[in-house]
C-alpha positions in Angstrom: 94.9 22.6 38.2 96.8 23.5 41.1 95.4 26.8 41.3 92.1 25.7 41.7 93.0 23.4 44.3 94.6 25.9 46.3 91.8 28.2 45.8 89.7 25.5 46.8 91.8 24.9 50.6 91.8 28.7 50.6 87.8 28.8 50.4 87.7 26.6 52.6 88.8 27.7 55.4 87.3 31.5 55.4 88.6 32.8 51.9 92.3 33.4 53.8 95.5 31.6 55.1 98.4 31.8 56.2 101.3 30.9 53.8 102.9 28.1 56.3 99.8 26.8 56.7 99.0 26.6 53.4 102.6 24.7 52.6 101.6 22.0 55.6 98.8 20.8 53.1 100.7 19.8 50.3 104.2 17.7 50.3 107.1 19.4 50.7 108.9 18.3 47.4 105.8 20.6 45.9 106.6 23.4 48.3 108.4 26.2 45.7 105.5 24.8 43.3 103.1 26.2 45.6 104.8 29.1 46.7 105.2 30.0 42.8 101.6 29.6 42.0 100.0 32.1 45.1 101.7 34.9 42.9 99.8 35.2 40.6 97.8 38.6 41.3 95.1 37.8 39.6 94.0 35.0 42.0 95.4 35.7 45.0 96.3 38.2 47.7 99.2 38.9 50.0 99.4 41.3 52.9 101.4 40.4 56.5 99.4 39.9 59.7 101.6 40.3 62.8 104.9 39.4 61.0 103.2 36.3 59.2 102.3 36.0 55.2 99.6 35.5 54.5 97.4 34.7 51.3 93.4 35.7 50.2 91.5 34.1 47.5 91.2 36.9 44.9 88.6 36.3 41.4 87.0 38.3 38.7 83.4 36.3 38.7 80.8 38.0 39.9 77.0 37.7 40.3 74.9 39.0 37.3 72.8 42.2 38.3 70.9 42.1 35.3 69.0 38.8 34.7 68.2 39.5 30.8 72.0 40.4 29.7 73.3 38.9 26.5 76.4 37.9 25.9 77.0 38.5 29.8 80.3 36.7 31.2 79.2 36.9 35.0 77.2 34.2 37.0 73.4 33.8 37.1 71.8 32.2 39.7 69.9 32.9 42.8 71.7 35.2 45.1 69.4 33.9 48.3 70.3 30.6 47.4 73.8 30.7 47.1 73.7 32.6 50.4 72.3 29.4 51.5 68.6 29.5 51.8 65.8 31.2 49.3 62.4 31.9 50.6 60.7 32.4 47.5 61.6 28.5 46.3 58.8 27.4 49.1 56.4 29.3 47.1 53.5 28.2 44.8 55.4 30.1 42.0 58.8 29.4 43.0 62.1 31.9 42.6 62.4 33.2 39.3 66.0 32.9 38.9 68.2 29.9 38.7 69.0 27.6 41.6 71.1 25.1 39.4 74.9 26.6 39.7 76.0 24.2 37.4 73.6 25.2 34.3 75.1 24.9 31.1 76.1 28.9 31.2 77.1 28.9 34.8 79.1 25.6 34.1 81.6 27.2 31.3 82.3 30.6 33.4 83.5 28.6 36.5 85.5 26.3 34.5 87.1 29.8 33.0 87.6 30.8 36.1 89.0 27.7 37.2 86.6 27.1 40.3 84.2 23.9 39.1 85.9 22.6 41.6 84.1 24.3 44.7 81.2 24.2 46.5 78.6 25.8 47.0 79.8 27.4 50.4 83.3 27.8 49.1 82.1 29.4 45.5 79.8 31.5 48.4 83.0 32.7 50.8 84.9 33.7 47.4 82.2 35.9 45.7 81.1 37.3 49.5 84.7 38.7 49.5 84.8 39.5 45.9 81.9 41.1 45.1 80.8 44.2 46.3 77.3 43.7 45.4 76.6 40.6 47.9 77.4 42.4 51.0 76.6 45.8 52.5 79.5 48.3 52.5 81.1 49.7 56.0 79.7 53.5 56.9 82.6 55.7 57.1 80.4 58.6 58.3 80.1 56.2 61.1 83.3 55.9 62.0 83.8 59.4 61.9 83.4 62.1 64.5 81.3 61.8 67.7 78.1 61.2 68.8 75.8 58.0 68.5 76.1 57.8 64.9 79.8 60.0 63.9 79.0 62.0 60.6 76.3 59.9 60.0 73.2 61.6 59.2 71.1 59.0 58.2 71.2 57.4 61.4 68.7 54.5 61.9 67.6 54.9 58.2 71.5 54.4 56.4 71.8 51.8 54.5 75.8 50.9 55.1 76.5 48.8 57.9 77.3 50.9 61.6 80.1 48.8 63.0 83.6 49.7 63.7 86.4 49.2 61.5 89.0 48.5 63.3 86.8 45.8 65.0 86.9 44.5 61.6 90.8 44.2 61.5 91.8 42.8 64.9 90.2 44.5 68.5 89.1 47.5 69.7 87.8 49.1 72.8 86.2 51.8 71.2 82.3 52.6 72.0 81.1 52.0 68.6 79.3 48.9 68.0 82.0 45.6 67.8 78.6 42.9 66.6 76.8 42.0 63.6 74.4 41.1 66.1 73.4 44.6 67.3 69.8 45.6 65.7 70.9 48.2 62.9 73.9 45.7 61.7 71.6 42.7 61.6 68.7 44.5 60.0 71.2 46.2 57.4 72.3 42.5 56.6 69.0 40.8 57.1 67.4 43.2 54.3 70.5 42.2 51.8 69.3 38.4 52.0 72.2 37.5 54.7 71.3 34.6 56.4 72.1 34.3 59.8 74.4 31.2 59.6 76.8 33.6 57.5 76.7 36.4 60.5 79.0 34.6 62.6 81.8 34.3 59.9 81.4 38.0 58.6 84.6 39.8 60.6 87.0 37.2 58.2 84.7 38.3 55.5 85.2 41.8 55.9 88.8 41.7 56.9 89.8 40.1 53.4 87.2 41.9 51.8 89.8 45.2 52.6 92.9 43.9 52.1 91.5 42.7 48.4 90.2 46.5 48.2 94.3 48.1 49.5 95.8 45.8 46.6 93.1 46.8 44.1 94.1 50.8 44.8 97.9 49.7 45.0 97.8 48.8 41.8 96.0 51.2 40.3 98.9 53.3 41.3 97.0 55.3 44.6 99.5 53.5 46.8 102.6 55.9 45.8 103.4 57.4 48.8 102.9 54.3 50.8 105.1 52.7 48.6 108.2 55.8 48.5 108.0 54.7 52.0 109.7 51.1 51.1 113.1 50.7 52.6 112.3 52.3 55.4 111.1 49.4 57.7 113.1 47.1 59.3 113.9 44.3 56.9 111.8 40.9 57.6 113.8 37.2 56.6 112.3 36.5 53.2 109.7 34.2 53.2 110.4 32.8 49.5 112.9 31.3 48.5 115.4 33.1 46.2 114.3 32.4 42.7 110.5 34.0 43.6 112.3 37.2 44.6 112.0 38.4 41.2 108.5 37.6 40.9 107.7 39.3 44.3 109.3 42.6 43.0 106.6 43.1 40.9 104.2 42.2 43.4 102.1 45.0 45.9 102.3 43.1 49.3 100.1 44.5 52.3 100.8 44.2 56.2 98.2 44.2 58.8 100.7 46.2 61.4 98.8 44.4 64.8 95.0 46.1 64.3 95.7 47.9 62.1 96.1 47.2 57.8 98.4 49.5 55.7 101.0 49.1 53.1 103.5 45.9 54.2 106.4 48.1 54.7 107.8 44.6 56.4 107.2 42.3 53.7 108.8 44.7 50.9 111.7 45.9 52.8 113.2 42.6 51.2 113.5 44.9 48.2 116.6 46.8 49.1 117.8 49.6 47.0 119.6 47.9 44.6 116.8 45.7 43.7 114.4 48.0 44.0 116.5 50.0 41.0 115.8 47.2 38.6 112.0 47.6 39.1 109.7 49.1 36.5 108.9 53.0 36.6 106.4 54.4 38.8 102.9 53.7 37.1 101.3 57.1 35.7 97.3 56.3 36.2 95.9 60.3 35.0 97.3 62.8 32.2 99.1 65.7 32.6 97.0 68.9 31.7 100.0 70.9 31.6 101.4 68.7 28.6 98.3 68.2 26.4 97.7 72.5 26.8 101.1 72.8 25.4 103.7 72.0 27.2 105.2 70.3 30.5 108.3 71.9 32.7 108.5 68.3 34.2 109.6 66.5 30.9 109.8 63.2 31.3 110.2 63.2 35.2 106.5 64.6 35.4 104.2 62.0 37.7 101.5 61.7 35.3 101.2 60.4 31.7 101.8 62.8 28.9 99.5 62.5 25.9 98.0 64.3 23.2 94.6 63.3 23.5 92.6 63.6 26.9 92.4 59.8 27.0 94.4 56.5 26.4 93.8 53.4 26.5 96.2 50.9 27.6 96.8 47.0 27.7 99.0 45.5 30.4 101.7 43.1 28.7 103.7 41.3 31.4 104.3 44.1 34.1 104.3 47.2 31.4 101.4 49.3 30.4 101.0 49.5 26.2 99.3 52.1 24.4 96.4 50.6 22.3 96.2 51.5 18.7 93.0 51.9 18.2 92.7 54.8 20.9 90.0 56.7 19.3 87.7 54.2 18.2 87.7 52.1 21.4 86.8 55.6 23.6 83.9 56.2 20.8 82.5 52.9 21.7 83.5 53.5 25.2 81.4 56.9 25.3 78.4 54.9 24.2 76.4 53.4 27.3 74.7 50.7 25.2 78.5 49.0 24.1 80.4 46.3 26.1 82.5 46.3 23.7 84.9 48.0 21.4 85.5 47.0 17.7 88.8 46.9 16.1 91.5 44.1 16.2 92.1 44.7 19.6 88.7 44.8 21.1 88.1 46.0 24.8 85.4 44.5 27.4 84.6 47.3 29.3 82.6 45.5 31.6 85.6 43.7 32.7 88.3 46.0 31.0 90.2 43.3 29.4 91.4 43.0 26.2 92.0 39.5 25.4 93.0 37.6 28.1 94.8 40.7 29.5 94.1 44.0 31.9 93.2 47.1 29.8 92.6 50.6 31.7 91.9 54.0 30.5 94.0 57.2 31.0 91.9 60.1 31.2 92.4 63.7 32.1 90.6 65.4 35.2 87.3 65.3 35.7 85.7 68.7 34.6 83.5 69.2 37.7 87.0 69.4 39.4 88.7 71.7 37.2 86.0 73.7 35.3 88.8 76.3 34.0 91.3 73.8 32.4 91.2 72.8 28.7 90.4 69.2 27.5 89.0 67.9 30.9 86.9 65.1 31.0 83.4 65.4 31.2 81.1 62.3 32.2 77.8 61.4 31.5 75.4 59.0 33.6 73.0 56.9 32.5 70.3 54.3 33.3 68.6 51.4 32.0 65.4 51.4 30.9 63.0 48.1 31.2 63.3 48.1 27.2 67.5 47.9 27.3 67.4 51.8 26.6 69.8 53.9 28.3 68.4 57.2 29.5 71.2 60.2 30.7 70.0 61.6 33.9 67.4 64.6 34.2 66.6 64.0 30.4 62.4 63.5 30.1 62.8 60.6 27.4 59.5 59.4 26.1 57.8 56.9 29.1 59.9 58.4 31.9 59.9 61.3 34.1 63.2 63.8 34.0 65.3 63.0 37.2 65.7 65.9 39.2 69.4 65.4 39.2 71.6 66.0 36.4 74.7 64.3 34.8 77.1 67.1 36.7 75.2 66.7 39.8 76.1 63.1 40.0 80.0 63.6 38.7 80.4 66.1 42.0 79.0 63.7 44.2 80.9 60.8 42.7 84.1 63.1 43.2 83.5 63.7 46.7 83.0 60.2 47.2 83.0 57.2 45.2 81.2 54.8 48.3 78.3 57.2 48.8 74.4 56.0 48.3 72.7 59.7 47.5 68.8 59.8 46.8 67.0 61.5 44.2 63.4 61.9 43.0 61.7 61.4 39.5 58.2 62.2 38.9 56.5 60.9 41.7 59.3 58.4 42.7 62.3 58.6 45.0 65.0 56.6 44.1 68.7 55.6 46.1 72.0 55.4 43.5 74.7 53.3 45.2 78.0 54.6 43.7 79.8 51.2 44.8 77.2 48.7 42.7 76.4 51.6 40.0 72.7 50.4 40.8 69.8 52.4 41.0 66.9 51.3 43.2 63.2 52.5 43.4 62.6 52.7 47.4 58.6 52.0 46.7 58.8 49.3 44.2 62.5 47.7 45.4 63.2 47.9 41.2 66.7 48.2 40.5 68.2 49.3 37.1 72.1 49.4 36.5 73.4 52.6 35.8 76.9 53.1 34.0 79.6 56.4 34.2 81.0 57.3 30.5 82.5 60.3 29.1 81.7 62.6 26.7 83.4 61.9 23.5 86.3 63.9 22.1 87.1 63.2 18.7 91.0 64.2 17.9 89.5 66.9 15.4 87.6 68.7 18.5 90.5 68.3 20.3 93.0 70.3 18.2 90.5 73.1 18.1 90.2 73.3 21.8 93.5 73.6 21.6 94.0 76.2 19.2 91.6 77.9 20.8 93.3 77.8 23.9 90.2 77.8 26.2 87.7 76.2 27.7 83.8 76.5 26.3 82.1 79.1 28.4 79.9 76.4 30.4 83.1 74.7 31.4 82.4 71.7 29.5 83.8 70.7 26.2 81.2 69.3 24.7 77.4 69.1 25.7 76.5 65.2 25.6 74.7 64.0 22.9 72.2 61.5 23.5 73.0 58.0 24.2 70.5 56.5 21.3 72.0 58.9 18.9 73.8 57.0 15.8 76.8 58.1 16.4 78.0 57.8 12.9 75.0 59.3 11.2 75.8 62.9 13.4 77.2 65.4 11.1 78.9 68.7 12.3 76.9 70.7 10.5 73.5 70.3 9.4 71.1 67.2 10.1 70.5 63.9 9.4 67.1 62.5 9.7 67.5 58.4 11.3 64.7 56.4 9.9 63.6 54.1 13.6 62.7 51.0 12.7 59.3 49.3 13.5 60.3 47.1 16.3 62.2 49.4 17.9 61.5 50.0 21.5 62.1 54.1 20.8 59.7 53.9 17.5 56.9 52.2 19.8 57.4 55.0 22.7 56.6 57.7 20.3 53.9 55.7 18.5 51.7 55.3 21.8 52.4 58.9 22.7 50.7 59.7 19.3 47.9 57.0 19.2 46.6 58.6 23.1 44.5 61.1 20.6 44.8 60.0 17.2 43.0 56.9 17.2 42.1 56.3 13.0 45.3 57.7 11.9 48.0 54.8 11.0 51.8 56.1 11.3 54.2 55.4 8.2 57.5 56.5 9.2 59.7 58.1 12.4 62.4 59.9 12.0 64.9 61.2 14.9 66.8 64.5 13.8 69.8 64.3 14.8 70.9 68.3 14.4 74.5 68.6 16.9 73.9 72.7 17.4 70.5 72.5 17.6 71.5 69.9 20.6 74.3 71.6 21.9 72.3 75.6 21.9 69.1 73.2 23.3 71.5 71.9 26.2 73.2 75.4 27.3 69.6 76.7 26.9 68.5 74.0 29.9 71.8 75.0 31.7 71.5 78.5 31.2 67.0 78.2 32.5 68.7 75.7 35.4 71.1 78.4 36.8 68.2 81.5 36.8 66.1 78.6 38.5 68.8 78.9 41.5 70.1 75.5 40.3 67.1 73.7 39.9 65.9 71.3 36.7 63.2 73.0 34.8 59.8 71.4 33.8 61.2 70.1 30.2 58.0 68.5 28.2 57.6 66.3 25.0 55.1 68.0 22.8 53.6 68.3 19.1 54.1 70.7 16.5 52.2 70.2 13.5 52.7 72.3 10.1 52.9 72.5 6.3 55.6 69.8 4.9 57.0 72.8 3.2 58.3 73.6 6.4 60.2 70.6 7.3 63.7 71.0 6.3 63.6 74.5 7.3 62.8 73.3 11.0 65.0 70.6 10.7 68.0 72.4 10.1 67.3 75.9 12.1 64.5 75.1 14.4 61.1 76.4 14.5 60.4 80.6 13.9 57.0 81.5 13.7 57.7 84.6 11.6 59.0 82.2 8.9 56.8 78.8 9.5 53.7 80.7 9.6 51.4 81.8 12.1 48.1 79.7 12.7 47.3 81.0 16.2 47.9 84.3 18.9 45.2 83.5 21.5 47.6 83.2 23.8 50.7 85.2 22.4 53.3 85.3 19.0 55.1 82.4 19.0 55.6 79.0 18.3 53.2 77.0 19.3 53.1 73.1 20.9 50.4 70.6 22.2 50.4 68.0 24.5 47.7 66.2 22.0 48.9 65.1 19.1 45.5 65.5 18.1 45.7 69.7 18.4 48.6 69.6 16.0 47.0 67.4 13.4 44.7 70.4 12.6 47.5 71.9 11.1 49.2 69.7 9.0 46.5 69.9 5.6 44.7 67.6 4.1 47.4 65.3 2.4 47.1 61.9 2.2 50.6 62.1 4.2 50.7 64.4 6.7 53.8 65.4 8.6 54.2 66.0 12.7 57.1 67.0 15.4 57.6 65.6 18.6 59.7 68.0 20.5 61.8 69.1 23.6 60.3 71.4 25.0 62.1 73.3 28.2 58.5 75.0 29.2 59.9 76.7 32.5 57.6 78.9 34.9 54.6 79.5 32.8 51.8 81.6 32.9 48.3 82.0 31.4 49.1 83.8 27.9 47.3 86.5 25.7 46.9 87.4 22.5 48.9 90.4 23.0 52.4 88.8 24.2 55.3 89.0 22.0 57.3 87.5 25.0 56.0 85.8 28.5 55.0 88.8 30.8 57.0 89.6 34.0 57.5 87.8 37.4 57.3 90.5 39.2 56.5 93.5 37.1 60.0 94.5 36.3 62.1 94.6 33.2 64.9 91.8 34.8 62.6 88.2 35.7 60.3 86.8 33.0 58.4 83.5 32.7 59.7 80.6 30.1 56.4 79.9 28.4 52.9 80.8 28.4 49.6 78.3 28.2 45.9 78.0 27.4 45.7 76.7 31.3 47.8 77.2 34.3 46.4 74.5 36.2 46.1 71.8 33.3 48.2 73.1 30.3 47.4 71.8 27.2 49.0 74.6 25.0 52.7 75.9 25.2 53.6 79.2 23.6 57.5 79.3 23.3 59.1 82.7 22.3 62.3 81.4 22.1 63.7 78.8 19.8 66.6 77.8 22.1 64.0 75.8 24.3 63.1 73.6 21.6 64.8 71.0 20.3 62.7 69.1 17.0 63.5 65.6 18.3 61.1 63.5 15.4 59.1 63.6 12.8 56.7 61.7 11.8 55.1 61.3 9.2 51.5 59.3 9.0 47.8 59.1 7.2 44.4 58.7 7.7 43.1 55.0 8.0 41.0 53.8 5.6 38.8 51.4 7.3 38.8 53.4 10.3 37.9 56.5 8.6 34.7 54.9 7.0 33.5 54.1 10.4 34.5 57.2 12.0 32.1 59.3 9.4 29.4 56.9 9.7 29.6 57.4 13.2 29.7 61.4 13.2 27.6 62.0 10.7 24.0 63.6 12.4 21.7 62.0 9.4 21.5 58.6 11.1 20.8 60.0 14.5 17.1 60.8 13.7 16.7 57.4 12.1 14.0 56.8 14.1 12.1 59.5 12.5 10.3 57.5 9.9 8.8 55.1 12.6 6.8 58.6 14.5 5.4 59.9 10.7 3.2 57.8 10.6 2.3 59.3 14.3 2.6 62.4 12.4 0.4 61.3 9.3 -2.4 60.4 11.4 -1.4 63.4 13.5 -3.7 65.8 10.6 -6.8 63.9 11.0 -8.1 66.2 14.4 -6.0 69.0 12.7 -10.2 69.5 11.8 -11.4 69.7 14.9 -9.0 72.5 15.9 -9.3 74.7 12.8 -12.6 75.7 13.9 -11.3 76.8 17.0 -8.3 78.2 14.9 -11.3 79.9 13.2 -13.4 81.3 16.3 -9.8 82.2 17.4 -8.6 86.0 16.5 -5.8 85.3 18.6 -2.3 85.5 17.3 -1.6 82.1 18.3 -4.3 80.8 15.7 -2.9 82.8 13.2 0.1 80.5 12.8 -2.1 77.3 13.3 -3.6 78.0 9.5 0.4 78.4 8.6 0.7 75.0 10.5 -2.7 73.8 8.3 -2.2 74.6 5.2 0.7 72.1 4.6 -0.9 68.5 5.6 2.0 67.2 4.2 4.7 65.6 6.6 7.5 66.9 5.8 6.2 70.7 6.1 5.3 69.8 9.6 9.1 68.5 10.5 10.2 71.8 8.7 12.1 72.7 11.9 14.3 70.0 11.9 16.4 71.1 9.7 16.7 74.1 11.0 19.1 73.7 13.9 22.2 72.6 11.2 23.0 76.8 10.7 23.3 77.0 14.8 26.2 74.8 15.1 28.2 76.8 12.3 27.2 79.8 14.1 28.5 78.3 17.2 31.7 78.0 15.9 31.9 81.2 14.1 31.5 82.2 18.1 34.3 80.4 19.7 
């Protein structure tokens, strides 16, 4: 109760105050009361302004960014309107999201977080400062270098806010621009729904907004050398009383020294040496890759966790860090974008990363992109959401959606160079912005944003050992190619396959299904199976790598295509992929290999005449490709020489229909599916295309043609007086009054459409 109300003052009055000013409110018989709630680190913040303490409103709430979440634990209502005025509520329609912050879901979560007690403009000031989605972030490019913009090479067009940071912590004289009022500023915060009663109040905003971010790294263990520095400042009164000394200890205070923030070397220069010998040992926040390849010279005085495994997950019990038992099963769900949430006794909200009601984080080794050479690094996959809750790993063509031409790695490298940056990428026809900070991904035509999220690759403690054994890293210096996302995990052998029956409902059964009813209208599906085959993956995925890097680093046209054959052939292509000298060969117009259509209606000609036929949807990585011929065994060259060939051949450069592979490493047999011919549609289908009833009207011009041999008498006398040639096939013509021998040629033209196709 008391929390809140403090929170509530704090809000109040700009999201921060100073600790005296904080003790004037209450009586002074509650003073150590007060005093002893402000530390707790999970609601509040302290860092020193000018030799005065000084306190920030801290929470975990944030805004939703995903209005149909289930099971989500954040807040969902209008982000306009808690910023204090939404446009779209004047409108016939209305706002589609929620204007009522004290719904029934909405309600609960602020009475967990202990703030029903505020306002709306006081719940506003705490999440503006809290969460990084509401505001736009500073541009460091900006306040880097010279020139108009610093480093910035966006200019105009960037996205972060060009204003001077250390404007935003005290004064400056600087020529860089000191007001939210200056045109790029206000249109930056104008496009983010910032209304301009909020502009006015935004230097507080941003000020506490960094000194939540210095205690965030501080305790993540990135403020080490700011914090071997304690002792070395000149030693400040203490401003608690002598029984919250302990308390502070574990504490990471911040100064603001004048201008400028940094570590409060002031505040914790209370902790003298004596004390600070009774505190805990320095946190360890990444694993040692000496120590998990074999062996550390550092022992036990080494600066980074030692552990087996190249992960470990960790709850925080008062101020120590615990290993979790379940370590493997929680990073298995962990490694799987879909989860929030790890099974076990001890489960893990990664959205949050709590366990319980306490802090959980996750050890891991290096990221690979950083050290490509070294053993057991970590390699990360990035994924987005899908409109139907699917997550799809960047520059992988999945069903609907275009491949983005940016990869998994790609992203990991820019992440690494920097974790605030907002990098743009195409897809298909679309351009797209990924903000790093918000992990959201944003169409720049449509405005649509889908949340993206950052796992690794998982490494069971099986794979692990034999890396190690091995004693060196897979040649393309990752340990293990990612497999997909919508992969059942559990149903993946090491060896072999297992075929996943997708159910009906299924937002992946329904993709495949409308990519097979686009030309097989009359045909009714059955069943879909994904093949789930991890070397077929893995060779497929160092196939695309190995294609990427001869393409001077860029993706390569990867399609989705049929393959239709005898179900003898099934398992066979299951388990080792398609080879045309094996599986047959039903076609070498345009070269000897396996062949794949873009219509599933191509590959239904070669599936027999079962009642249940069988067809694969594939991966195909088509390349460069080039008009084929019959006479290819592999794609011809580039350039005439023995060194640069093309990936694939076609029936048609410009509109390709046909893809001859020569390879099998650039297919990947992601389904099958297995289907028949419709019944009712098939009765009306031959009714249709049957030629018999197109001459129906036939009937109606005999009796034109009975009446037709009555001044057949006339003429035959001329036939008669007529030696001519012509006349001689008139008697031929006479001689059969009947109707019939006069429509004789009618059926005649059947043999020229069988000869027709005897032609092509």
């Amino acid at each position: 109760m008391m929390e809140s109300t403090i929170t509530k003052l704090i809000c109040a009055n700009h999201g921060s105050m100073n600790v005296d000013e904080l003790d004037a409110n209450f009586y002074s018989d509650l003073q150590v009361s007060v005093r002893d709630v402000i530390t707790n680190r999970a609601k509040f913040c302290f860092v020193v302004v000018n030799g005065k303490q000084r306190v920030v409103a801290k929470t975990g709430v944030r805004l939703c960014k995903s209005n149909n979440c289930q099971g989500c634990r954040n807040l969902h209502f209008c982000k306009r309107f808690m910023l204090g005025d939404c446009p779209f509520s004047r409108r016939r329609g209305g706002c589609r999201f929620n204007h009522d912050m004290t719904s029934g879901g909405n309600s609960r979560i602020l009475k967990e977080h202990g703030l029903e007690e505020l306002s709306k403009s006081e719940l506003c000031t705490l999440l503006l400062q809290n969460d990084g989605f509401l505001l736009p972030p500073v541009c460091h490019n900006y306040n880097n270098g010279v020139g108009e913009y610093g480093k910035c090479q966006d200019g105009e067009t960037c996205k972060r806010l060009h204003i001077c940071e250390m404007y935003l912590r005290g004064s400056c004289n600087c020529p860089r621009c000191h007001d939210f009022y200056e045109p790029h500023p206000l249109k930056i915060l104008q496009d983010r729904g910032v209304p301009n009663e909020l502009i006015a109040s935004l230097k507080s905003v941003y000020m506490n907004i960094e000194w939540l971010q210095k205690q965030d790294r501080a305790m993540q263990g990135k403020g080490q050398h700011q914090r071997a520095k304690e002792g070395a400042a000149e030693t400040p009164a203490p401003l608690f009383p002598a029984p919250m000394l302990a308390r502070l200890r574990a504490l990471q205070l911040q100064e603001v020294d004048h201008d400028t923030a940094t570590p409060a070397a002031a505040a914790t220069a209370a902790l003298n040496t004596s004390q600070r010998s009774n505190r805990p040992s320095q946190d360890k926040t990444e694993i040692c890759m000496y120590f998990i390849k074999g062996s550390c010279k550092h022992g036990d005085k080494c600066f980074k966790a030692h552990s087996t495994m190249p992960y470990q997950w960790e709850v925080r019990e008062g101020l120590n860090w615990t290993a979790l038992q379940d370590n493997e099963v929680i990073e298995k769900d962990y490694c799987d974008p879909a989860k929030t949430y790890s099974r076990g006794v001890q489960p893990v909200c990664f959205d949050t990363m709590t366990c319980g009601l306490n802090k959980a984080r996750r050890l891991s080794t290096i990221s690979s992109v950083l050290q490509p050479t070294f053993i057991l690094t970590t390699e990360w996959a990035w994924f987005w959401e899908d409109e139907f809750g699917s997550w799809i790993q960047y520059a992988s063509a999945s069903g609907r959606h275009r491949a983005a031409t940016i990869t998994s790695e790609d992203l990991e490298k820019r992440f690494q160079e920097d974790n605030k940056a907002v990098i743009e990428f195409t897809a298909g026809s679309q351009t797209y912005e990924l903000s790093f900070p918000d992990m959201i991904q944003t169409n720049k035509q449509y405005s649509t944003k889908k949340v993206v999220r950052r796992r690794p690759v998982f490494v069971s403690s099986a794979d692990a050992q034999t890396i190690k054994t091995n004693k060196r890293a897979p040649s393309n210096h990752s340990n293990f190619r990612a497999l997909p996302g919508h992969w059942d995990k559990a149903q993946t052998p090491e060896t072999g396959y297992k075929k996943v029956d997708l159910p009906c409902s299924s937002v992946e059964f329904k993709e495949i299904e409308g990519l097979f009813q686009n030309t097989m209208r009359g045909f009714s599906i059955h069943q879909i199976e994904r093949i789930q085959n991890k070397a077929l993956w893995e060779v497929f995925q160092w196939q695309r790598d190995l294609m990427k890097k001869n393409n001077r680093g860029r993706n390569v046209t990867e399609k989705q295509l049929f393959h239709g054959t005898d179900s003898k052939y099934l398992d066979a292509i299951c388990l080792n992929n398609f080879d045309w000298r094996i599986c047959g060969l039903n076609g070498t117009s345009y070269g000897k290999g396996s062949y794949f259509a873009r219509d599933a209606k191509y590959s239904n000609s070669y599936t027999g005449k079962l009642n249940t036929r069988s067809m694969f949807v594939c991966r195909v990585l088509a390349g460069d490709y080039i008009k084929g011929h019959s006479s290819y065994l592999r794609p011809p060259s580039k350039d005439g020489g023995d060194t640069i060939f093309y990936d694939s051949c076609v029936d048609d450069v410009s509109n390709p229909s046909i893809f001859v592979v020569f390879e099998k490493h650039q297919v990947y047999p992601e389904y099958l599916i297995h289907y028949g011919e419709d019944d009712t549609w098939s009765q009306v289908y031959q009714q249709y295309s049957r030629p018999a009833p197109v001459p129906a009207p036939a009937p109606a011009y005999r009796p034109v043609a009975a009446t037709a041999p009555r001044p057949a008498p006339a003429y035959r006398p001329a036939a008669a007086t007529a030696p001519r040639p012509a006349p001689a096939y008139r008697p031929a013509a006479a001689t059969a009054p009947r109707p019939a021998p006069t429509y004789s040629p009618l059926p005649t033209p059947p043999p020229k459409p069988d000869n027709s196709c005897v032609i092509s």
